[in-house]
PAGU-357839 format. One record per residue: residue in one letter; x, y, z of N, C-alpha, C in turn. Coordinates in steps of 0.001 Angstrom, whole numbers, plus 500000, padded with zeros to 6 digits. Example, Ala and Ser with C-alpha at 12.3 -4.5 7.8 and 13.67 -1.06 7.14 Angstrom:
! PAGU-357839
A513190494310507800512300495500507800513200496700507800 S512850497750507080513670498940507140512900500030507870 
! end
This chain:
! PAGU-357839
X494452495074515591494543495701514293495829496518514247 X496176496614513170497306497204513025497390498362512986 X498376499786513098498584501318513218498947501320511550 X498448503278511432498762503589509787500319503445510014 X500917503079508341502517503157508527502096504443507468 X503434505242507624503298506512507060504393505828505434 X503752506309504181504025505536502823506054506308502724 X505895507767503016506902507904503025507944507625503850 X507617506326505447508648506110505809508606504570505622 X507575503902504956508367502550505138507091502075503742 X507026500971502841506265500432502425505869498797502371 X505683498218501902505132496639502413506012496158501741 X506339495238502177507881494518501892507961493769500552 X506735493082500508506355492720498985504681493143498337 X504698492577497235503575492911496924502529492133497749 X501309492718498024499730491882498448499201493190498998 X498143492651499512496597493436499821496758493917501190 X496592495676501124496813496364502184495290497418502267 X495403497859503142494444498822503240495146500194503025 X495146501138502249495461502771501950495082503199501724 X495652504976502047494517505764501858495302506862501853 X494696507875500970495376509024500321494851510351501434 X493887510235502215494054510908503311492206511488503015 X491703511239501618490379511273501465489608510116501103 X489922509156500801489342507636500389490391506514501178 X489826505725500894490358504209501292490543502846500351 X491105502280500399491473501763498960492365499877499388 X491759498899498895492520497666498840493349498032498128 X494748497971497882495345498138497328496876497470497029 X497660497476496435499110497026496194500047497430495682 X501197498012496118502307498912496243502649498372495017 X503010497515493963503672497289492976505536498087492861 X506245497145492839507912497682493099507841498047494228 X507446497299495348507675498162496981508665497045497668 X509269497826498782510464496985499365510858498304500550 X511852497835501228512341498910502269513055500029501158 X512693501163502239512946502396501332514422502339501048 X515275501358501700516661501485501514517319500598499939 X516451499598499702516497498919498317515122499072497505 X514616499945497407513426500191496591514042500766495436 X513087500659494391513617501156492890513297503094492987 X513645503466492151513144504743492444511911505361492060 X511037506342492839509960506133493022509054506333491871 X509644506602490267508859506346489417508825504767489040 X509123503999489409508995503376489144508421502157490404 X507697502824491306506746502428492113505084502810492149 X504411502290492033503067502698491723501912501794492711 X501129502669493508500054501884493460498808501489492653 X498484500538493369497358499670492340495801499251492901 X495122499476492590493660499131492894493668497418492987 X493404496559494270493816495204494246492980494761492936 X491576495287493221490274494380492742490397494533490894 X490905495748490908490910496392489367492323496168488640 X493076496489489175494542496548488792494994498517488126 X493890498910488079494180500131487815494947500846488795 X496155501959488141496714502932489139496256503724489829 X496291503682491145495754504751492118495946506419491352 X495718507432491253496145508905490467496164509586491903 X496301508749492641496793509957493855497547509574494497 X497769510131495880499197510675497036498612509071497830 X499215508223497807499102507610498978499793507968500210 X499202508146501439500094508833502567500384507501503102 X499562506931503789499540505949505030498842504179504310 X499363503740504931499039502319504487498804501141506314 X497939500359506154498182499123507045497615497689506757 X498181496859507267498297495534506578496457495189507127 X495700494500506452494626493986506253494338493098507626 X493036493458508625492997492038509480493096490727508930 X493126489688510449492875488349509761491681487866509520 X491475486712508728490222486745509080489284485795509715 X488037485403509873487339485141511366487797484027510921 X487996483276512325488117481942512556486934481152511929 X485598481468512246484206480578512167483287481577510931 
! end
């Protein structure tokens, strides 16, 4: 399984389904406008997103990590 990445030092390179969490919930979710912090748009104009809903997260995402795989059988 993968380690938290911390949101303010790196985010998922493109959009898809991560696991995050604002440091009190946990959340499927999708960075919408995410890329390395060095070509990312600026951060209003990055938002997360509820995968299942599409609604905006209204909070701090801190930490994010990419989703296991899943079972073979």
């Amino acid at each position: 399984m993968s380690e938290w990445i911390p949101a303010d030092k790196e985010l998922p390179g493109n959009p898809r389904c991560v696991l995050a969490t604002d440091m009190e919930a946990h959340y499927i979710a999708v960075c919408e406008g995410a890329g390395d912090l060095a070509n990312q748009p600026p951060s209003d104009k990055r938002k997360w997103v509820e995968a299942f809903t599409g609604e905006e997260i209204d909070s701090v995402i801190t930490h994010w990590m990419e989703l296991p795989d899943m079972p073979n059988e």
